[in-house]
C-alpha positions as CSV (number, residue, x, y, z in Angstrom):
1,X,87.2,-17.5,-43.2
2,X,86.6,-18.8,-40.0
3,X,87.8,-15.8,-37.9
4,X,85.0,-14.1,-40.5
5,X,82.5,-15.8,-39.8
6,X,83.7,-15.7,-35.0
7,X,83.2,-12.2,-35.9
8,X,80.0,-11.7,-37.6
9,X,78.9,-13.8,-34.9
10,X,80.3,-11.3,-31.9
11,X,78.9,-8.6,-33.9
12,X,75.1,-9.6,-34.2
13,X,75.7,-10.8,-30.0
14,X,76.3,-7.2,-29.7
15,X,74.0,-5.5,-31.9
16,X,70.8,-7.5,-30.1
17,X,72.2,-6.2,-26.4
18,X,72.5,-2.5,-28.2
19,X,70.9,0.1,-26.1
20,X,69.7,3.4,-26.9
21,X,70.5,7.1,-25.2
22,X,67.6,8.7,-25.9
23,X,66.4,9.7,-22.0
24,X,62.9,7.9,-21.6
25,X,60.8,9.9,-23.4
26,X,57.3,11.7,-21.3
27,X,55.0,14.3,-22.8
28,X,55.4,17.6,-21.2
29,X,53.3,18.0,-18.6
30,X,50.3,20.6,-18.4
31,X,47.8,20.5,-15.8
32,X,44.3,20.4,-17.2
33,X,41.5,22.1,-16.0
34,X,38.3,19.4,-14.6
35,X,36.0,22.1,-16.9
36,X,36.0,24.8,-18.9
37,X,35.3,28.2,-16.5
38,X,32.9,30.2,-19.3
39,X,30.5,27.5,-20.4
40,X,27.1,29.0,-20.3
41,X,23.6,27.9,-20.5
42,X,23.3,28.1,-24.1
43,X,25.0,24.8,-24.5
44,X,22.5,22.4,-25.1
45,X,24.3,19.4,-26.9
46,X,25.8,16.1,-25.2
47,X,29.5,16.3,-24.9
48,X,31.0,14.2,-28.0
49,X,34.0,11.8,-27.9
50,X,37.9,12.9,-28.4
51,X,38.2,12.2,-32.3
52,X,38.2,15.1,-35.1
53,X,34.4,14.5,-37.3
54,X,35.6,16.2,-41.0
55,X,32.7,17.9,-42.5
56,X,32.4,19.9,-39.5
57,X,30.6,23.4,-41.0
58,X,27.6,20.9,-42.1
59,X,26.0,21.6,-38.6
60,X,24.9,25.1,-40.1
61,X,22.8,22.7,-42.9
62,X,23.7,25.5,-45.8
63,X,24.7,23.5,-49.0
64,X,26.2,26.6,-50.2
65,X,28.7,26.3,-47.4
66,X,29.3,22.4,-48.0
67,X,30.3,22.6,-51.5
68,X,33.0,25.8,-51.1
69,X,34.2,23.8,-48.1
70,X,34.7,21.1,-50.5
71,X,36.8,22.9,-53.3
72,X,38.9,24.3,-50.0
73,X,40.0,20.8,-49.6
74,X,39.9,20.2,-53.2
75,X,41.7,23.3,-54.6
76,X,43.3,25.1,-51.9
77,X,46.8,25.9,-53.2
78,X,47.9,26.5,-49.1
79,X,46.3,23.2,-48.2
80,X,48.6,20.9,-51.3
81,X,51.5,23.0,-50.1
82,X,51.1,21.4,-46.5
83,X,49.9,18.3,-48.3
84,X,53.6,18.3,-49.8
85,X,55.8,19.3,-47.1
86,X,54.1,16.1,-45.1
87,X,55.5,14.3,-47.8
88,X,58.9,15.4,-47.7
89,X,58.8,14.8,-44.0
90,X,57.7,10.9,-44.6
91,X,60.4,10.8,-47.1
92,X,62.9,11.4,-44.7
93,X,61.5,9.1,-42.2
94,X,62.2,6.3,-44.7
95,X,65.5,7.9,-45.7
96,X,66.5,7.6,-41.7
97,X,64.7,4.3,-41.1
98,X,66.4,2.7,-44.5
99,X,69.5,3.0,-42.3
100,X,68.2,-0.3,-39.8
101,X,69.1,-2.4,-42.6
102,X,72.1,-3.2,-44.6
103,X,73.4,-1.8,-47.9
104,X,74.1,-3.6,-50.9
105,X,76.4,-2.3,-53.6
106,X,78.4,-3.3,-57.0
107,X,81.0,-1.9,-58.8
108,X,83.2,-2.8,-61.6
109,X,85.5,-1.6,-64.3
110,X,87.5,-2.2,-66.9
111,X,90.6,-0.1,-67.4
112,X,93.7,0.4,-69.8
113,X,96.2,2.0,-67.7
114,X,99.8,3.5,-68.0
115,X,102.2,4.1,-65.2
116,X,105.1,6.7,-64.9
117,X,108.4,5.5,-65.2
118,X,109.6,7.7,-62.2
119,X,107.0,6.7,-60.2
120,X,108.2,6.2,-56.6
121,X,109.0,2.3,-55.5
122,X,108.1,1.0,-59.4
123,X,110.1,-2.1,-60.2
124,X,111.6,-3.0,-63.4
125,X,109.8,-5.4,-63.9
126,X,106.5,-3.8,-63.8
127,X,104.9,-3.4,-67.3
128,X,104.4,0.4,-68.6
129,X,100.7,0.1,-69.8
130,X,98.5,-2.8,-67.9
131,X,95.0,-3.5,-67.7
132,X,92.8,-3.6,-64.5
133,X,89.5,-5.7,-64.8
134,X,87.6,-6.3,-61.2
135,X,83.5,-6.5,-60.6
136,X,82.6,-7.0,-57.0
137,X,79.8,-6.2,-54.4
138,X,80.3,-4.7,-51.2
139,X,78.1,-5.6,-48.4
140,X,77.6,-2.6,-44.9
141,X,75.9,-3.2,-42.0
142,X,76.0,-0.7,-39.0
143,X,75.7,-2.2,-35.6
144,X,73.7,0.6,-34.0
145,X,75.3,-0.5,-30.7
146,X,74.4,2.5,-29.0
147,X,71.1,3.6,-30.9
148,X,71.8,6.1,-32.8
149,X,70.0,4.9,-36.0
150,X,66.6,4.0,-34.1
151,X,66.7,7.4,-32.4
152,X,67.3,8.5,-35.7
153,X,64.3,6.5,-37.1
154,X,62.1,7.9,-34.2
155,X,63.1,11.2,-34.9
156,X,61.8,11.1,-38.4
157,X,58.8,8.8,-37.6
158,X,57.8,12.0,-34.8
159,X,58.7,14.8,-37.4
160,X,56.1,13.0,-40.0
161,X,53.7,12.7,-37.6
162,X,54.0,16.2,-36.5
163,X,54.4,17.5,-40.2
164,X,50.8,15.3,-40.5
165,X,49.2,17.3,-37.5
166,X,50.2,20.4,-39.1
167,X,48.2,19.6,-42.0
168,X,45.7,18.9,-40.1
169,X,46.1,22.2,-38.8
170,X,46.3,24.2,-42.1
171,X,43.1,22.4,-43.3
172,X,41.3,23.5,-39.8
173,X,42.1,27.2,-39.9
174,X,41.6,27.5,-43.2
175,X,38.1,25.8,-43.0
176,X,37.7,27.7,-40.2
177,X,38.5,31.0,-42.4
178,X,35.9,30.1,-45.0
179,X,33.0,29.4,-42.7
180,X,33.5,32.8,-41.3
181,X,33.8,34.6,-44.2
182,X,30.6,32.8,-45.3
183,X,29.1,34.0,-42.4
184,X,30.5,37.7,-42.5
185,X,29.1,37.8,-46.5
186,X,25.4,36.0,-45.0
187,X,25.7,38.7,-42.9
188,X,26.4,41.8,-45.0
189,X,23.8,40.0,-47.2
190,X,21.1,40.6,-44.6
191,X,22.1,44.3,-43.7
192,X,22.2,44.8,-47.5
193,X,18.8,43.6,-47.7
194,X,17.5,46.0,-44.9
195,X,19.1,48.7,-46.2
196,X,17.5,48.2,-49.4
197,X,13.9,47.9,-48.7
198,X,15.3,51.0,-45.6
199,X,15.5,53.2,-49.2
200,X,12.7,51.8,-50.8
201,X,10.8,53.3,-47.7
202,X,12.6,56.5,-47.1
203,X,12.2,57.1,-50.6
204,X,8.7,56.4,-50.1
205,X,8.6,59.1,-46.9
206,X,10.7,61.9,-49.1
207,X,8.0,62.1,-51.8
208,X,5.3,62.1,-49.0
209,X,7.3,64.5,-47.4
210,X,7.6,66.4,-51.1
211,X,3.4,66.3,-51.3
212,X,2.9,67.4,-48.1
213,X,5.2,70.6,-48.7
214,X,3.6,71.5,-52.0
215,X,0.7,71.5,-49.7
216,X,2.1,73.8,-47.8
217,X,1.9,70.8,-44.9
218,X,5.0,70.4,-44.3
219,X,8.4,72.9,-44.5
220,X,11.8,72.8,-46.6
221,X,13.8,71.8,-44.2
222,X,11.7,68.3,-43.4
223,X,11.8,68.1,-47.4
224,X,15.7,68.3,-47.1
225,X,15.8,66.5,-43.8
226,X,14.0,63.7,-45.8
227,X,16.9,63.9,-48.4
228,X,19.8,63.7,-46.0
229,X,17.9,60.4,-44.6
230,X,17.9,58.6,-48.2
231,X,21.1,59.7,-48.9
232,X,22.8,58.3,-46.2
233,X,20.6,55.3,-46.5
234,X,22.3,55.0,-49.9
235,X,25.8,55.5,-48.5
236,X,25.3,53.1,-46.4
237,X,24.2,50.2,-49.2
238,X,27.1,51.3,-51.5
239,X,29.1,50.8,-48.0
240,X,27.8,46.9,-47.9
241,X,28.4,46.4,-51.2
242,X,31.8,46.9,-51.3
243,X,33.0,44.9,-48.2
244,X,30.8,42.0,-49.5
245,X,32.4,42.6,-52.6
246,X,35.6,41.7,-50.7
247,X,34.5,38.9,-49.0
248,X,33.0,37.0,-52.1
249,X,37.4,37.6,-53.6
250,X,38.3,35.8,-50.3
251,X,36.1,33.1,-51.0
252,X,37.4,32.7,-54.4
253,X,41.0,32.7,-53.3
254,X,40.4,30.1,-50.7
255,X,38.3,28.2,-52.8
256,X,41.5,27.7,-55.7
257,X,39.8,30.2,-58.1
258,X,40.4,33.7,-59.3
259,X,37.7,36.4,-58.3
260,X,36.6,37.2,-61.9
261,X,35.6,33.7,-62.5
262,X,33.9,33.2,-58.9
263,X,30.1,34.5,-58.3
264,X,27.8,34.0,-55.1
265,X,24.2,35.1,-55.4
266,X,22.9,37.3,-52.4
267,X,21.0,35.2,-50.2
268,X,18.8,36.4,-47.1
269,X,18.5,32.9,-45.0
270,X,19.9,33.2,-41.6
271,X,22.5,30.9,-40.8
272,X,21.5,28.3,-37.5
273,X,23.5,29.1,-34.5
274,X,24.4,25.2,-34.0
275,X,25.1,23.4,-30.7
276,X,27.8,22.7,-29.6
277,X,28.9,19.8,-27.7
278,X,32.2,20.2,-25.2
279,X,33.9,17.0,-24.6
280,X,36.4,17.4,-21.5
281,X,39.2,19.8,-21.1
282,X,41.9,17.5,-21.3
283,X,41.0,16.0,-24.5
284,X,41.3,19.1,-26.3
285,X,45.4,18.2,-25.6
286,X,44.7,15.2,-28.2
287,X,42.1,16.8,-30.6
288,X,43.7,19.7,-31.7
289,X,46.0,19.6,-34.5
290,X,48.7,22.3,-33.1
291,X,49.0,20.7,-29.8
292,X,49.7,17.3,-31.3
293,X,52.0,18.5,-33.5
294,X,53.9,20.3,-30.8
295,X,54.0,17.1,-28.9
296,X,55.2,15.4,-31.4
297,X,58.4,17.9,-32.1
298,X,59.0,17.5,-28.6
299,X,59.6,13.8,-28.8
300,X,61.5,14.6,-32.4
301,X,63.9,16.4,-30.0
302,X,64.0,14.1,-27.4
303,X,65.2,11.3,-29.9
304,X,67.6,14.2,-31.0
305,X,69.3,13.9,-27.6
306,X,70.1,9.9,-27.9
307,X,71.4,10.6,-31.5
308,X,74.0,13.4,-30.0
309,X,74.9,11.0,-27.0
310,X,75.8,8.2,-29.5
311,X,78.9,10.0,-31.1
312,X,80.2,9.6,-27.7
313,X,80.8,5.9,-28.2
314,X,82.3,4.0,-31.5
315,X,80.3,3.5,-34.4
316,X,81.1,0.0,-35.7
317,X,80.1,-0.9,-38.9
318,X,80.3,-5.0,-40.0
319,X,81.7,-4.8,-43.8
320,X,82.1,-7.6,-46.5
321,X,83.1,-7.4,-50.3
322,X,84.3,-9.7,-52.7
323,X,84.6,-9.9,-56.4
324,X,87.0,-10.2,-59.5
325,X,89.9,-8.9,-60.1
326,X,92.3,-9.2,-63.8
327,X,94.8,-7.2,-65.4
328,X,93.5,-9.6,-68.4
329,X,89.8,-10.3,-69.5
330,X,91.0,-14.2,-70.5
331,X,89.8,-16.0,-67.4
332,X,88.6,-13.0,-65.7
333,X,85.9,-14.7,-63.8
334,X,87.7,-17.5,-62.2
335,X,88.8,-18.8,-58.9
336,X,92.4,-17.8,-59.0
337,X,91.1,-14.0,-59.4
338,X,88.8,-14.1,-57.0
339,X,89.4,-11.6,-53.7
340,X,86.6,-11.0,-50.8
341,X,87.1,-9.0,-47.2
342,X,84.8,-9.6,-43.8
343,X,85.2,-8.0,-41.0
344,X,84.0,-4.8,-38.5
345,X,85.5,-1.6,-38.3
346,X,85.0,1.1,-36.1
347,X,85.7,5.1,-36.0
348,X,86.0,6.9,-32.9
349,X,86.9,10.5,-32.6
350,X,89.7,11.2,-29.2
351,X,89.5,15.1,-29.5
352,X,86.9,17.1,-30.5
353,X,87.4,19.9,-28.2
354,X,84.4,19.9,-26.9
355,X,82.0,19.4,-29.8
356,X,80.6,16.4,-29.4
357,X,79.7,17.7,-25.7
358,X,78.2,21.3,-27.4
359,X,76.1,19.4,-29.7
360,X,74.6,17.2,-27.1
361,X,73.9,20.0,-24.9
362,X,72.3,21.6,-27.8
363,X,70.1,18.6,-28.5
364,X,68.8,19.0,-24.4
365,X,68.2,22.8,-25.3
366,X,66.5,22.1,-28.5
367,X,64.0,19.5,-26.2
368,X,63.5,22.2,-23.6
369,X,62.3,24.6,-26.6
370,X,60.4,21.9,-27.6
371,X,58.7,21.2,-24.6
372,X,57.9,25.1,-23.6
373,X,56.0,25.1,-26.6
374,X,54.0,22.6,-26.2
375,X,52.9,23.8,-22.6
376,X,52.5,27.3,-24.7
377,X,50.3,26.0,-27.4
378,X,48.4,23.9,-24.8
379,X,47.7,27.2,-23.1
380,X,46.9,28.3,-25.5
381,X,44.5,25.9,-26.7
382,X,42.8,26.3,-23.6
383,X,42.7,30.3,-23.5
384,X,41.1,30.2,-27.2
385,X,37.9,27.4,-26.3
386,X,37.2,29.9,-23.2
387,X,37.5,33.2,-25.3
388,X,34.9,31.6,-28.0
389,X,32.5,30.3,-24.8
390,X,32.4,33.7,-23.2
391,X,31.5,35.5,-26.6
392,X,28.9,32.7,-27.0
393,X,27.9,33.3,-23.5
394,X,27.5,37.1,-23.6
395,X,26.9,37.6,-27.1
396,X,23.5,35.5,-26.7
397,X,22.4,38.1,-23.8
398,X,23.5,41.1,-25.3
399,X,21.4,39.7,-29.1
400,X,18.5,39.3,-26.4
401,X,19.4,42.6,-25.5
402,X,19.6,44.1,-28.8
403,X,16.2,42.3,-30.1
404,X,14.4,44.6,-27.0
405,X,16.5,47.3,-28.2
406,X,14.7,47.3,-31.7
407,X,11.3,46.6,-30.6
408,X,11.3,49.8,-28.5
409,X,12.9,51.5,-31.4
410,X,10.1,50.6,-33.9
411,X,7.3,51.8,-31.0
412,X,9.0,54.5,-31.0
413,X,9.6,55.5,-34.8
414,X,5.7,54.3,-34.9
415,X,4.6,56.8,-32.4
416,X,6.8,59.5,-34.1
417,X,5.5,59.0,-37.4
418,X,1.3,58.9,-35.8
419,X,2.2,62.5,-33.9
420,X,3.8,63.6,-37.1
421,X,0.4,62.9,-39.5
422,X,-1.4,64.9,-36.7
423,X,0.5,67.5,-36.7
424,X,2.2,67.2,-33.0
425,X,5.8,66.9,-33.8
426,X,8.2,68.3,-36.8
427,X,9.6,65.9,-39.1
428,X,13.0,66.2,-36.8
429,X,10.8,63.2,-34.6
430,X,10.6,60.9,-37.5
431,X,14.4,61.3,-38.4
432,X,15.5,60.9,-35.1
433,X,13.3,57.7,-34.5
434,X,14.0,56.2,-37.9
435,X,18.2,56.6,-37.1
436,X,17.6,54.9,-33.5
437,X,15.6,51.9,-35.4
438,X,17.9,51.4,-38.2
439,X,21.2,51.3,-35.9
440,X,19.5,49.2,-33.6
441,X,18.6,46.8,-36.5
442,X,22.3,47.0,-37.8
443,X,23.4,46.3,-34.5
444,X,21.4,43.3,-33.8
445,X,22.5,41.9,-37.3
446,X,25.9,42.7,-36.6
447,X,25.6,40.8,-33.0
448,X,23.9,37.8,-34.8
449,X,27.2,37.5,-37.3
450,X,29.0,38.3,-34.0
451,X,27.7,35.3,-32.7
452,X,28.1,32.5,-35.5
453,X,31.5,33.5,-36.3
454,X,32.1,32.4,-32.3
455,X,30.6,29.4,-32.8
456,X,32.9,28.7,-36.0
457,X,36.0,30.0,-33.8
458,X,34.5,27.6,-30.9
459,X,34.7,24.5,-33.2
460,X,38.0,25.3,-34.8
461,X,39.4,25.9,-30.8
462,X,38.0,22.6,-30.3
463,X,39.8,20.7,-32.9
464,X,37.3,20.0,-35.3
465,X,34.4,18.8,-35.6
466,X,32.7,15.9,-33.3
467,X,31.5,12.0,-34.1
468,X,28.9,11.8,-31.0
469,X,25.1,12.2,-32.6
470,X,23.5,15.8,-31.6
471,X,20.8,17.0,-31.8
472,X,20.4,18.9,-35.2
473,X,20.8,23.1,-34.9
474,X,17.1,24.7,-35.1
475,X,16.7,28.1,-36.8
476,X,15.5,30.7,-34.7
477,X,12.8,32.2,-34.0
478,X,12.2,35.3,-35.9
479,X,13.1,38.6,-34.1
480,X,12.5,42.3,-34.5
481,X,15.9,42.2,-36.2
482,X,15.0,39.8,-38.9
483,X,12.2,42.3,-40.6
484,X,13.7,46.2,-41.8
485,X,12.7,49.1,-40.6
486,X,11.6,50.5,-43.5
487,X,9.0,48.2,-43.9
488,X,7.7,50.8,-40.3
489,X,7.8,53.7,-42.3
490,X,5.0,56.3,-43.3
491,X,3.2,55.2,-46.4
């Protein structure tokens, strides 16, 4: 008992000098730039601090867009998958950090037996049929000497955190793929409304057109010059229809509902283009969701490396047992059939031929993967925030642009459609000015979709949304774009 007891002693001296092999672990390195190269003028807002808001898409103030948003969260079949692999990867960080403690086990039986008369070294006077009673416990310690079970444990605790980050990361771009299909529907919303009141008015023009040829006024071919022009104005609405009609089944699916039960009522409201606020470029390593997560697999691997390095050296275990033991169940549990074991043991392998070595140099390679993509998803990152400010940027000068565009286009159809009452120009004029104004509308509604779906991309790049108080989006101004052309036409 006492060499037990000199021995449990040695083993906990050991275990509290244990080291660990794990190389010291440093985040891969990335250079960040001091700002972002395409910020523009447009951004008005105060930079905000380094941590993720939530309810990000409430800086476009439509309650329509709060409440799918929620049921995303809520609902989102993609979102409790990634919900459930994070907690598979916590399960296993428990499973690997369950191993810093000991184990604790019982066992027993009770057992009528009957040996062979042939078999090899019986005695005579061994009995032919016996009974063996035992109940014990068995105590197992492992003296992580050489760290293998805390690199183990920091392994797990990095995959969890990582598997956490990428749920993070699957709620973003999924948020992120709601808001803009909200605004590509607002958006096919407002074209659908211009079109609309566009063949209110052209059917409007065709039965002027119509009245003016009975009065031998006009000819036959501005009478069917008219009818291509509502036509196509139709084709066009019918066009609309059917891609919002797709974009309202995307909403359903992300939203955890079928299409058939799922309805959104047209609305002509223009969405705020919000501001914005940039917080530095090297934050955007901690804010978003996919960088972190890649950081966090490279120190997974890293850990990986001091769990491959441990197999080089013993793994020493510290063992106890004790129990019962009776080939009779009189006196069973009693001192005389009593039995217990302490002591360490240790396994080592001699040869491998080279395996041990292979898996360690696996473990480096796995880091260096681990590291390259971090630095790539980093890069990425950056690349992403400075495609969304350039769109932002030239986007809001090419709307500005556009807007000119369509004032010019409805001087013009005005002018067209004056010359045309008096008689100076064929109906050829109108239809010529009238296709100029619509496609210039369309345009400029198209470039104002264009421009809010970069600011949702811009806030996704960013990581989220932002804690720091802004000032609250304004809606703008109304533009030549906002009212239809057809509302110009002849009357």
């Amino acid at each position: 008992m006492t060499h037990g007891i000199r021995g449990c002693a040695l083993a906990v001296t050991l275990l509290a000098g244990g080291c660990s092999l794990a190389p010291p672990y440093q985040a891969p390195t990335l250079a960040a730039p001091a700002t972002f190269k395409e910020q523009g003028p447009w951004v008005a807002a105060a930079p905000g601090d380094a941590q993720p808001a939530g309810a990000w898409w409430t800086v476009y103030g439509d309650a329509t867009l709060d409440a799918l948003e929620a049921r995303l969260d809520a609902d989102n079949p993609d979102v409790a998958a990634a919900a459930q692999r994070y907690a598979q990867a916590n399960a296993y960080f428990e499973q690997a950090r369950s191993g810093l403690f000991p184990t604790l086990g019982a066992s027993g039986q009770m057992t009528h037996n009957r040996q062979s008369d042939h078999r090899p070294l019986r005695s005579s006077s061994q009995p032919d049929e016996y009974r063996d009673d035992a109940l014990g416990v068995q105590l197992g310690y492992e003296l992580d000497l050489w760290g293998r079970v805390r690199n183990l444990v920091a392994a797990g605790r990095a995959a969890a955190d990582a598997s956490a980050d990428d749920l993070a990361g699957i709620k973003l771009s999924l948020e992120a793929q709601l808001a803009a299909d909200y605004v590509a529907l607002r958006g096919l919303d407002a074209e659908e409304k211009l079109l609309s009141d566009t063949v209110d008015a052209y059917s409007r023009a065709r039965d002027l057109i119509r009245t003016r040829f009975a009065g031998g006024i006009a000819t036959g071919l501005d009478v069917a010059r008219a009818d291509t022009q509502l036509s196509s104005a139709r084709a066009l609405l019918s066009d609309v229809r059917a891609r919002r009609a797709l974009l309202e089944h995307a909403l359903a699916a992300l939203g955890g509902t079928t299409p058939a039960g799922f309805t959104l009522d047209a609305a002509s409201a223009d969405l705020p283009l919000p501001q914005i606020p940039l917080t530095l470029p090297a934050t955007l390593l901690q804010r978003r969701p996919d960088v972190a997560a890649a950081e966090r697999r490279a120190a997974a691997a890293n850990a990986d490396i001091g769990v491959a390095r441990a197999a080089f050296f013993p793994d020493v275990v510290l063992g106890a047992s004790g129990g019962y033991e009776s080939t009779s169940s009189n006196g069973w549990l009693t001192a005389p059939n009593s039995f217990w074991s302490l002591g360490p043991h240790f396994t080592l392998p001699v040869f491998d031929a080279g395996k041990r070595r292979a898996i360690e140099n696996q473990a480096r390679a796995a880091f260096e993967e681990a590291a390259a993509r971090y630095r790539s998803t980093a890069l990425g990152a950056f690349r992403d925030v400075e495609d969304q400010l350039a769109l932002l940027h030239w986007l809001g000068d090419e709307y500005e642009d556009q807007n000119a565009a369509v004032a010019s286009a409805r001087k013009a159809l005005d002018l067209a459609l004056d010359r045309y009452r008096n008689g100076a120009v064929n109906y050829l004029d109108v239809v010529e000015a009238q296709v100029t104004a619509l496609t210039a509308q369309r345009t400029a509604l198209a470039l104002r979709t264009r421009q809010l779906n970069a600011s949702v991309q811009l806030i996704k790049a960013l990581g989220g949304g932002w804690s720091a108080s802004t000032p609250a989006p304004t809606q703008p101004a109304d533009s030549p774009a906002s009212t239809p052309v057809a509302q110009r036409t002849a009357h």
